[in-house]
N, CA, C and O atoms as CSV, one atom per row, in Angstrom:
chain,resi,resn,atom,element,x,y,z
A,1,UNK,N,N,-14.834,-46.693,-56.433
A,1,UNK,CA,C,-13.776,-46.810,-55.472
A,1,UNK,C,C,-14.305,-47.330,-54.152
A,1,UNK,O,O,-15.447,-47.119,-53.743
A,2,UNK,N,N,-13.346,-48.050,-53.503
A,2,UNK,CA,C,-13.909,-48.962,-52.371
A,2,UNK,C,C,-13.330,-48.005,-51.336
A,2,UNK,O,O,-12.324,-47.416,-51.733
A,3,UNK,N,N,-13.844,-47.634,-49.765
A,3,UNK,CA,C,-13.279,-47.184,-48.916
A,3,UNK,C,C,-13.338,-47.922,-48.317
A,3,UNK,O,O,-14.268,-48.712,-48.155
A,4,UNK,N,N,-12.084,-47.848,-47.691
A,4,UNK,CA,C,-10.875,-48.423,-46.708
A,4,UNK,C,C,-11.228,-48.019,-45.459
A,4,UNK,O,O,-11.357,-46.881,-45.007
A,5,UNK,N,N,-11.381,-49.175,-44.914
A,5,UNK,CA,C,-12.350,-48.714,-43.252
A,5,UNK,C,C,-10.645,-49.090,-42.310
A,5,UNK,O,O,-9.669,-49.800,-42.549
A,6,UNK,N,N,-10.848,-48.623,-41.758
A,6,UNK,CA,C,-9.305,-48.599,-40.839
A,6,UNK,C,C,-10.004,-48.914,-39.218
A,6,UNK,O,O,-10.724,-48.346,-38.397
A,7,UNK,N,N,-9.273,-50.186,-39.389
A,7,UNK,CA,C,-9.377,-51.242,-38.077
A,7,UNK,C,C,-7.956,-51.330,-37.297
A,7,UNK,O,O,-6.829,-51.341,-37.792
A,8,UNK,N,N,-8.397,-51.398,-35.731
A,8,UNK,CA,C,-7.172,-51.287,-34.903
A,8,UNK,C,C,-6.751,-52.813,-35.554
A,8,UNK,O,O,-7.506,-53.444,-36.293
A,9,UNK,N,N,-5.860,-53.117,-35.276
A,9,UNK,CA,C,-4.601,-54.858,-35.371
A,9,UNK,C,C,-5.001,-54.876,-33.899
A,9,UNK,O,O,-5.469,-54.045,-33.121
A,10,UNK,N,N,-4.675,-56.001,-33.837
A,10,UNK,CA,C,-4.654,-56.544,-32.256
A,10,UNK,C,C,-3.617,-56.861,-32.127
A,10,UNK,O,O,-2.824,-57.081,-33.042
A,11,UNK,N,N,-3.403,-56.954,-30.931
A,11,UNK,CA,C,-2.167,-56.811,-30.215
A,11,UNK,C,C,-0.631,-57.799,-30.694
A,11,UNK,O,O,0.570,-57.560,-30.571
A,12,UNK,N,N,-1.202,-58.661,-31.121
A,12,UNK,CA,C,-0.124,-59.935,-31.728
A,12,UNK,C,C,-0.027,-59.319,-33.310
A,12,UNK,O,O,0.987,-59.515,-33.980
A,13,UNK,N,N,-1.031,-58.655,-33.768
A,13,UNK,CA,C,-0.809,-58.351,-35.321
A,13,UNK,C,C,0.356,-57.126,-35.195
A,13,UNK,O,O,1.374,-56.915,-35.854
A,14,UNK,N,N,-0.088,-56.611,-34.362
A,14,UNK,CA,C,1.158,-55.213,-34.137
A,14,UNK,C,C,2.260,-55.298,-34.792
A,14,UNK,O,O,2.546,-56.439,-35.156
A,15,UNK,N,N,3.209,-54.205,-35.155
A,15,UNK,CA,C,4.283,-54.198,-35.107
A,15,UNK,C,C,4.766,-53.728,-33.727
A,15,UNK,O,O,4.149,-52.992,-32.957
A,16,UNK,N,N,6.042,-54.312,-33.539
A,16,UNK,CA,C,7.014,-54.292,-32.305
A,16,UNK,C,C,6.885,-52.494,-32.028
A,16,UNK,O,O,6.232,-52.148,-31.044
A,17,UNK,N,N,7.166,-52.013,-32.419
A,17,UNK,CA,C,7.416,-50.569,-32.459
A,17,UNK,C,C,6.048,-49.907,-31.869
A,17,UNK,O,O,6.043,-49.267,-30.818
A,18,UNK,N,N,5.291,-50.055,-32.389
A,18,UNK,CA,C,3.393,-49.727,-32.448
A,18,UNK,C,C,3.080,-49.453,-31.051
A,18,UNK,O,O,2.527,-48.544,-30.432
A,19,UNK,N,N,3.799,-50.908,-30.695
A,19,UNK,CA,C,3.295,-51.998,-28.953
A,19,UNK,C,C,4.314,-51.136,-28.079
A,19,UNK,O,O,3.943,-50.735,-26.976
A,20,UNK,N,N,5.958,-50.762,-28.687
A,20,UNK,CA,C,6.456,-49.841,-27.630
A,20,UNK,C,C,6.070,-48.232,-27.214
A,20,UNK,O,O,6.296,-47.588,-26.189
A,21,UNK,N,N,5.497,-47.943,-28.276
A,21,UNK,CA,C,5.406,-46.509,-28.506
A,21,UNK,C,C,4.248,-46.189,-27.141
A,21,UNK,O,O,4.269,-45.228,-26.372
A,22,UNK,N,N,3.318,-47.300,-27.168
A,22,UNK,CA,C,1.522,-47.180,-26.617
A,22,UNK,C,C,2.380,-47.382,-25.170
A,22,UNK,O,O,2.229,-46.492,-24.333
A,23,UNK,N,N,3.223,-48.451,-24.862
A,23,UNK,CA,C,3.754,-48.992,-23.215
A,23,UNK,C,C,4.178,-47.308,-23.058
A,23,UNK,O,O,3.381,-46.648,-22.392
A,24,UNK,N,N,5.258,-46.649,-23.569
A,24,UNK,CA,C,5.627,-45.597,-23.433
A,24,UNK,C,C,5.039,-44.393,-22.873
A,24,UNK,O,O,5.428,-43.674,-21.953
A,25,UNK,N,N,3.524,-44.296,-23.991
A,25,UNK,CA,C,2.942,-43.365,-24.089
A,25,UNK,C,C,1.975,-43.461,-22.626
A,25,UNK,O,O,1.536,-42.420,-22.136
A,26,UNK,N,N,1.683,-44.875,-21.961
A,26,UNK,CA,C,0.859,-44.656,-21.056
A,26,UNK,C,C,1.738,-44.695,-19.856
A,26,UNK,O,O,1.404,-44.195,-18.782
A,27,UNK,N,N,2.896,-45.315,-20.069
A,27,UNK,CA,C,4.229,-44.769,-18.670
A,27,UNK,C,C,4.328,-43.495,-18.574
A,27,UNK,O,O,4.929,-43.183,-17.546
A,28,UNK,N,N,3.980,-42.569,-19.235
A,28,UNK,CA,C,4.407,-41.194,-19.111
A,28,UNK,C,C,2.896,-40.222,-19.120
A,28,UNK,O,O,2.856,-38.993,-19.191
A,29,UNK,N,N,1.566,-41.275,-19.016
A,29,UNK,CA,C,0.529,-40.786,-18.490
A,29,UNK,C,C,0.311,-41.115,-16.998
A,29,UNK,O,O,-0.098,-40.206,-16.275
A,30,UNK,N,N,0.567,-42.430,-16.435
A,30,UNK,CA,C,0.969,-42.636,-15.003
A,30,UNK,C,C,1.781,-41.950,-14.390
A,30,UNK,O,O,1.623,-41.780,-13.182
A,31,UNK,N,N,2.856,-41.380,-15.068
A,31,UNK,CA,C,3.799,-41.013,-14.472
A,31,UNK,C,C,3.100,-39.422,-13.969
A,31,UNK,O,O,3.070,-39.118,-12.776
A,32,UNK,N,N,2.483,-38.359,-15.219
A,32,UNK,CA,C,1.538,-37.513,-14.712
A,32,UNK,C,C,0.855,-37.437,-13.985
A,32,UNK,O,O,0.627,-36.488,-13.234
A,33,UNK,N,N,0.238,-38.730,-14.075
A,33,UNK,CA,C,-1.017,-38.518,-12.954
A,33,UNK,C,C,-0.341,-38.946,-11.509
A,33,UNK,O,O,-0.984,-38.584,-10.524
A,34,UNK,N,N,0.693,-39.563,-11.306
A,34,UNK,CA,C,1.012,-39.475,-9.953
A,34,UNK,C,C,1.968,-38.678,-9.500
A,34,UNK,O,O,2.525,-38.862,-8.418
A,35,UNK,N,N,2.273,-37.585,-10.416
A,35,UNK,CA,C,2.691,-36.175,-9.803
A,35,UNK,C,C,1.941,-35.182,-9.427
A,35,UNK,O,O,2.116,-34.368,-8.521
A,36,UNK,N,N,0.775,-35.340,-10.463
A,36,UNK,CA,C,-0.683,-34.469,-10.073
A,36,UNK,C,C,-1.143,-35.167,-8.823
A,36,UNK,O,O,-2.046,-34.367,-8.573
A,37,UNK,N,N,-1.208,-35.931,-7.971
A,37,UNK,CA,C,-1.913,-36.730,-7.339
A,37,UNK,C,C,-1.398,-36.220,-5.445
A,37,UNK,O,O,-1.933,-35.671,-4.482
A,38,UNK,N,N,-0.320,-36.716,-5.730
A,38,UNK,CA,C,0.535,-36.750,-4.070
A,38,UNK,C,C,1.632,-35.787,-3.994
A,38,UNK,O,O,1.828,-35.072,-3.011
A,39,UNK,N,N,2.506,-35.786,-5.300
A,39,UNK,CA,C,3.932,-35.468,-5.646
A,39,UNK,C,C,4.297,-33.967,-5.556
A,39,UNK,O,O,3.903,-33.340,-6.540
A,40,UNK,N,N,4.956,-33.223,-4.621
A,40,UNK,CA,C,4.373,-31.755,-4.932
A,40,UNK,C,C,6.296,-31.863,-5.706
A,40,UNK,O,O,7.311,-32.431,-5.303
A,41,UNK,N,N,5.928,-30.811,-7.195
A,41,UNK,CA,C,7.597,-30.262,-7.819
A,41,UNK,C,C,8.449,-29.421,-7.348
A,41,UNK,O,O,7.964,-28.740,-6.444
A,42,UNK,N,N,9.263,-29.247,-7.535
A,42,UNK,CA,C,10.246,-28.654,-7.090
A,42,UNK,C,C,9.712,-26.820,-6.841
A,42,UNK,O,O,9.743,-26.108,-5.838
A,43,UNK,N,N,9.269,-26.567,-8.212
A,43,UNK,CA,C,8.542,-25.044,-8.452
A,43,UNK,C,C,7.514,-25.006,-7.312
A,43,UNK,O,O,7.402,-23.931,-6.723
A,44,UNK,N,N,6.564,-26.284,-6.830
A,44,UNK,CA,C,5.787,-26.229,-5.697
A,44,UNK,C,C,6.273,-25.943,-4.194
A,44,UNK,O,O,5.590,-25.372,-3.343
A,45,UNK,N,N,7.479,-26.405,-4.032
A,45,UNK,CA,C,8.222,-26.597,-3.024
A,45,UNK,C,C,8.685,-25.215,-2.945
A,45,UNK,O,O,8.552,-24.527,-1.933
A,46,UNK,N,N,9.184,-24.852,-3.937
A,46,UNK,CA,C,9.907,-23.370,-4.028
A,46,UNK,C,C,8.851,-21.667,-3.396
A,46,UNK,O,O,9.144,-20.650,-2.768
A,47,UNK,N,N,7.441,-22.303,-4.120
A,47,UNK,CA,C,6.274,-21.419,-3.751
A,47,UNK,C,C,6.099,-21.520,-2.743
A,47,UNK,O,O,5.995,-20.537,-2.010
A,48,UNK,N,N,5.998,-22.757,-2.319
A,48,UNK,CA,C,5.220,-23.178,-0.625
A,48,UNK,C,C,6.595,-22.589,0.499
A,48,UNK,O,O,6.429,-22.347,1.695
A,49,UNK,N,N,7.757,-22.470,-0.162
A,49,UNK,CA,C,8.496,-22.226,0.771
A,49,UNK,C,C,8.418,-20.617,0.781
A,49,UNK,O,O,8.325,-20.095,1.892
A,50,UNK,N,N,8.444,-19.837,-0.276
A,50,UNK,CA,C,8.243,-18.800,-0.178
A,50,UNK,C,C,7.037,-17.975,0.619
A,50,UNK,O,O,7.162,-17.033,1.402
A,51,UNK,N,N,5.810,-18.649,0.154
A,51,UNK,CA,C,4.630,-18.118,0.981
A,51,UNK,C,C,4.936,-18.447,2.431
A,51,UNK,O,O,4.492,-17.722,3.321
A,52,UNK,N,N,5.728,-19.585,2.721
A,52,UNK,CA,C,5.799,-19.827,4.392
A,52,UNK,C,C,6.588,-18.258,4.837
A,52,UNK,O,O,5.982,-17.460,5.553
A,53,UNK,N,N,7.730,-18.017,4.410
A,53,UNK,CA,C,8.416,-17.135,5.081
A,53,UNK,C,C,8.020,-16.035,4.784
A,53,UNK,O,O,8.234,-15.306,5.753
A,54,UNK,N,N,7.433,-15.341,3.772
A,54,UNK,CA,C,6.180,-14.207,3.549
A,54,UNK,C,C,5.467,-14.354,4.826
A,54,UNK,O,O,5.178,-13.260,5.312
A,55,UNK,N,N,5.173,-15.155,5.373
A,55,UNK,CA,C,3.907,-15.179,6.387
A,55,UNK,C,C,5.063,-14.947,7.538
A,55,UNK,O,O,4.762,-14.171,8.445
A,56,UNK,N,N,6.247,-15.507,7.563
A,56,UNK,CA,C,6.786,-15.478,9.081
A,56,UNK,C,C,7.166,-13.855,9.189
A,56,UNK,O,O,6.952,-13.361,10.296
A,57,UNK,N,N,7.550,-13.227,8.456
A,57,UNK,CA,C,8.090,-12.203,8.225
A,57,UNK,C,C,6.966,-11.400,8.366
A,57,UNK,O,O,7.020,-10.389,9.067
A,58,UNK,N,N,6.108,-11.680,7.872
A,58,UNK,CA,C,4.646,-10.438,8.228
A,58,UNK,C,C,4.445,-10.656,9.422
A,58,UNK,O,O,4.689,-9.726,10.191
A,59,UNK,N,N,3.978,-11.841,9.938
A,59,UNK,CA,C,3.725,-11.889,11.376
A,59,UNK,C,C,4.849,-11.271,12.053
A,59,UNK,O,O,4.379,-10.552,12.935
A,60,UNK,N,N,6.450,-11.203,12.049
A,60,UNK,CA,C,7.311,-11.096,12.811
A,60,UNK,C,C,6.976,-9.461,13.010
A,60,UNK,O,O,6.971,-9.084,14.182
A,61,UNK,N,N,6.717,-8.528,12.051
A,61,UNK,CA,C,6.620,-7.158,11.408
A,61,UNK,C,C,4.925,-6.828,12.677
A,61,UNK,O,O,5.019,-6.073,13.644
A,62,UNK,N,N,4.522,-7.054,12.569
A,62,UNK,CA,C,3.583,-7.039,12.808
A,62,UNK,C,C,3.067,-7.136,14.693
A,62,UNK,O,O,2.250,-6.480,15.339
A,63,UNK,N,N,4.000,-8.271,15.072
A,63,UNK,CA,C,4.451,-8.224,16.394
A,63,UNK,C,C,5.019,-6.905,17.126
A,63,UNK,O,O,4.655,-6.141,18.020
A,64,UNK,N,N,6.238,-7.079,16.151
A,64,UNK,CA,C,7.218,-5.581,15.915
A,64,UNK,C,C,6.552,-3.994,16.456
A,64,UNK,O,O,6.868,-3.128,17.272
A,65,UNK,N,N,5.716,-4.174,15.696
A,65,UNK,CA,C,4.912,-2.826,15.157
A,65,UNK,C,C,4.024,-2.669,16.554
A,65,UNK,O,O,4.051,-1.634,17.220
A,66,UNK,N,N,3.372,-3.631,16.846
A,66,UNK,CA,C,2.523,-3.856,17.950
A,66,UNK,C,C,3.413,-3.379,19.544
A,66,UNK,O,O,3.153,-2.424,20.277
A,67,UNK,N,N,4.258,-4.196,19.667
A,67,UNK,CA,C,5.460,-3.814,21.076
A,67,UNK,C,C,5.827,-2.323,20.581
A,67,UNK,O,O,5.689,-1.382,21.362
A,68,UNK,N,N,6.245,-2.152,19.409
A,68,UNK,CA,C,6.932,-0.410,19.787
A,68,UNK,C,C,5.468,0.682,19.410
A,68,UNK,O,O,5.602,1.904,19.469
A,69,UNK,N,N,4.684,0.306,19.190
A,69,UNK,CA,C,3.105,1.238,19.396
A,69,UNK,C,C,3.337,1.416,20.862
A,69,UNK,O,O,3.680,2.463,21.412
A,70,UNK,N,N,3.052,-0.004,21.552
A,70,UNK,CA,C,2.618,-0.075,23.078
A,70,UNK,C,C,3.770,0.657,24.147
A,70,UNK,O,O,3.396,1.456,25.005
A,71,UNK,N,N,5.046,0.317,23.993
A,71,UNK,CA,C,5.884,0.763,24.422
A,71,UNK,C,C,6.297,2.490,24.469
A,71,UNK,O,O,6.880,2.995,25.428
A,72,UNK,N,N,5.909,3.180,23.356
A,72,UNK,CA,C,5.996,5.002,22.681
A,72,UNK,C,C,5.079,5.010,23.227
A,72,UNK,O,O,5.160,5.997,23.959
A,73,UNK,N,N,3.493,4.185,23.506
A,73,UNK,CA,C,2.631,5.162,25.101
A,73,UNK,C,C,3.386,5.012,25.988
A,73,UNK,O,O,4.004,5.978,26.435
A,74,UNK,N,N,3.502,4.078,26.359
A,74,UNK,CA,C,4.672,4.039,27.894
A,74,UNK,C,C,4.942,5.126,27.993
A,74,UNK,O,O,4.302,5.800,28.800
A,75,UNK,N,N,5.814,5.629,27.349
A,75,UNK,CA,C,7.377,6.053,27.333
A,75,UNK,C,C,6.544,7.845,27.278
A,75,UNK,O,O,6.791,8.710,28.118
A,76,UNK,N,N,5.822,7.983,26.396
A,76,UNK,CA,C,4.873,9.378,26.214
A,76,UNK,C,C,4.456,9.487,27.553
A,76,UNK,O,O,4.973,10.561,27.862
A,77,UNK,N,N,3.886,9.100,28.510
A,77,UNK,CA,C,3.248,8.800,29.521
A,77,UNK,C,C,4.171,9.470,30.850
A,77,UNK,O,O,3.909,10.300,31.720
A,78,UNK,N,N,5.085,8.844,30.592
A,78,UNK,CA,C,6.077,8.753,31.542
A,78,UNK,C,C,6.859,9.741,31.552
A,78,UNK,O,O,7.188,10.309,32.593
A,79,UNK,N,N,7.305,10.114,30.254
A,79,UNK,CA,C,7.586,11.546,30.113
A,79,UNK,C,C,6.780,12.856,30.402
A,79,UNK,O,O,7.314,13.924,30.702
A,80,UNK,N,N,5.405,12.648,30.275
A,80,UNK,CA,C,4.683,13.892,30.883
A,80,UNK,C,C,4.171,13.539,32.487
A,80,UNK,O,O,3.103,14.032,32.850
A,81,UNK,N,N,4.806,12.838,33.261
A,81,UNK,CA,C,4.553,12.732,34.255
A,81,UNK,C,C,6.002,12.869,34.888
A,81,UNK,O,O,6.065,13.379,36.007
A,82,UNK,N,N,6.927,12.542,34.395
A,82,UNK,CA,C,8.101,13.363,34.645
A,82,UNK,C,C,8.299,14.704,34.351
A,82,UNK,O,O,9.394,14.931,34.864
A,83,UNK,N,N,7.954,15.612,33.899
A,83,UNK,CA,C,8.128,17.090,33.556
A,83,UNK,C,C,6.962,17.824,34.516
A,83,UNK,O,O,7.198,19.027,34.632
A,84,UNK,N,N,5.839,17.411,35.183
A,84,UNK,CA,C,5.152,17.872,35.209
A,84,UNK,C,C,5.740,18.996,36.548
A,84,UNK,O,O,6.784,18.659,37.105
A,85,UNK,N,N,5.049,20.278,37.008
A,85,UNK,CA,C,5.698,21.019,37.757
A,85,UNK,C,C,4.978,20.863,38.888
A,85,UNK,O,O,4.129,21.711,39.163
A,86,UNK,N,N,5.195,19.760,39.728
A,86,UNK,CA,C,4.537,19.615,41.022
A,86,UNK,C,C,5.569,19.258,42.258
A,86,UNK,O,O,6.023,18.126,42.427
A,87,UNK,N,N,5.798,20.116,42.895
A,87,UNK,CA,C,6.387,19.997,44.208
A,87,UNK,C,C,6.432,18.413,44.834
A,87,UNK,O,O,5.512,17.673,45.182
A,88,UNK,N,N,8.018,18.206,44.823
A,88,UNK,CA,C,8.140,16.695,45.792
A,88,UNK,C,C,8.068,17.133,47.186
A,88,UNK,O,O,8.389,18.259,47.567
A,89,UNK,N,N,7.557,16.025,48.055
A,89,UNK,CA,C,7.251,16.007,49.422
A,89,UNK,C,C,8.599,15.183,49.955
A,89,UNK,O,O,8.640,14.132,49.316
A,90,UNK,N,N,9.519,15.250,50.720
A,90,UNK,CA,C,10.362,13.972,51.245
A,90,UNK,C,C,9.927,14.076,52.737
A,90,UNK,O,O,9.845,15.098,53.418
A,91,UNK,N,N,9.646,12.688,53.118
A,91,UNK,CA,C,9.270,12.122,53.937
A,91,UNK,C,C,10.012,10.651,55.243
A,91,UNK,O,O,10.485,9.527,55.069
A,92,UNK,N,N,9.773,11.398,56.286
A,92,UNK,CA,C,10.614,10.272,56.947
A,92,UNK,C,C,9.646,8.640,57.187
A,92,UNK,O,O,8.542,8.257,56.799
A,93,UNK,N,N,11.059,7.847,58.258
A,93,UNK,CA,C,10.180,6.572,58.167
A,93,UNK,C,C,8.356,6.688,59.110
A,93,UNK,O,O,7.260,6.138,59.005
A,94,UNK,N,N,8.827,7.467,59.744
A,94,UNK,CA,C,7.353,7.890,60.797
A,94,UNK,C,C,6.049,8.009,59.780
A,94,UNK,O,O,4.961,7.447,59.908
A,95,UNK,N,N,6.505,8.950,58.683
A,95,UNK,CA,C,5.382,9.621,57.567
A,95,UNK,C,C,5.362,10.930,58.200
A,95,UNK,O,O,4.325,11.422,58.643
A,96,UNK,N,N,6.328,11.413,58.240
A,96,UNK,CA,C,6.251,13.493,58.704
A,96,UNK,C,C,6.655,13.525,57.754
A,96,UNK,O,O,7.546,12.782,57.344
A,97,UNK,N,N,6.030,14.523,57.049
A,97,UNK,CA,C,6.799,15.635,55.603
A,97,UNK,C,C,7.702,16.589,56.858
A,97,UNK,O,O,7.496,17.210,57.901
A,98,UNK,N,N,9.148,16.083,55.644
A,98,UNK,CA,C,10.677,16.808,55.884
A,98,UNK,C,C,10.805,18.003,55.952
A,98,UNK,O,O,11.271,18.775,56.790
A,99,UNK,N,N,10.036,18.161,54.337
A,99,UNK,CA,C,10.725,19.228,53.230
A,99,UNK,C,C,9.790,18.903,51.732
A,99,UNK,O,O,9.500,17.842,51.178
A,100,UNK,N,N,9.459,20.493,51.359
A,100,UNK,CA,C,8.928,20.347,49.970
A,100,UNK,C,C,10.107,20.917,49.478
A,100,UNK,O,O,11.044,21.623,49.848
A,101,UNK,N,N,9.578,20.178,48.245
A,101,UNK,CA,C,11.020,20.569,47.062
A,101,UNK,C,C,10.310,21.495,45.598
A,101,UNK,O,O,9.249,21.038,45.172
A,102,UNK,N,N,10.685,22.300,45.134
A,102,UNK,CA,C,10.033,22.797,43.935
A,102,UNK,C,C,11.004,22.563,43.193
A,102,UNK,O,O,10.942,22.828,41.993
């Protein structure tokens, strides 16, 4: 028995079909590679938009958290310096003490 060595046809030997299938097959390898390349998808767009506002939202939280920390010392502060039991002095425009107050 003789084996049959299997040789490409060249391009004119082709059948019509052969020659569309290969144009096809490498339009839709270009077409990959220039979505992999520059092209971001829709699912990319969708992520990238999500991680953006994940981040605005932490940072916003975070700001947040920071002003009402700083602000509850204030406010602690101010309150034990308001309660405290120390006699007011009122005073005229000269600077004579008036009157103590308890």
């Amino acid at each position: 028995m003789k084996k049959r060595r299997s040789r490409r046809l060249d391009e004119d030997e082709e059948p019509k079909a052969v020659r569309e299938m290969r144009k096809n097959k490498n339009k839709q390898i270009n077409q990959e590679n220039k979505n992999k390349k520059g092209r971001r998808t829709k699912k990319d767009k969708k992520k990238r938009r999500k991680k953006v506002i994940l981040t605005v939202m932490a940072v916003i939280i975070l700001v947040l958290g920071v002003t009402l920390g700083i602000s509850a010392h204030t406010w602690t502060t101010l309150a034990k310096d308001m309660v405290s039991n120390e006699s007011s002095i009122v005073i005229d425009s000269d600077g004579n003490t008036i009157a103590r107050l308890r």
